[in-house]
Residue, then its C-alpha position, 0 to 999 in steps of 0.5 A: x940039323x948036325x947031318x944037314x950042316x955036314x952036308x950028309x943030309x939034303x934040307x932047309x937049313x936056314x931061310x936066307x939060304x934055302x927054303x921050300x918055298x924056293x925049292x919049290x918054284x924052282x922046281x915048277x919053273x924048271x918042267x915048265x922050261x924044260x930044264x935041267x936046273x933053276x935058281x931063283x933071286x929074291x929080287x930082279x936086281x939080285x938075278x941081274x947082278x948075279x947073271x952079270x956076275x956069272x957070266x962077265x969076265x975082265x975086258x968082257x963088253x955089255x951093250x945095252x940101252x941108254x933106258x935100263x933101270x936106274x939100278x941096273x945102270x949103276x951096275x953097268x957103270x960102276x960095279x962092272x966097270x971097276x972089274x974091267x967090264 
């Protein structure tokens, strides 16, 4: 665990952070799409904050429909609304 938390060593350190599980998926996902690397979300709103989150900048425009999830909705107009989004 001591080479694990010093980064001297690949590994599942703690479950919120990483599991094999996880890994795994990802791992399945990325040969099924042909691609170089993958990330997975526990939740959709999760992966929907975190794609915002990622590729949004200040005075960047989202044009999205009047029937997107309640959450989702929430995030377009508060959250990314407060960052000049």
């Amino acid at each position: 665990m001591e080479a694990m938390f010093a980064d001297e060593l690949e590994g599942n350190i703690y479950s919120r952070f990483s599991n094999s599980n996880v890994t795994e998926l990802i791992e399945k996902i990325k040969l099924l799409e042909g691609a170089e690397v993958g990330w997975a979300t526990a939740t959709g709103m999760a992966a929907i904050f975190s794609t915002f989150g990622a590729l949004l900048s200040r005075v960047d425009h989202v044009l999205a429909c009047r029937s997107v999830f309640g959450s989702t909705h929430n995030i377009l107009t508060k959250i990314l609304s407060s960052w000049d989004i």
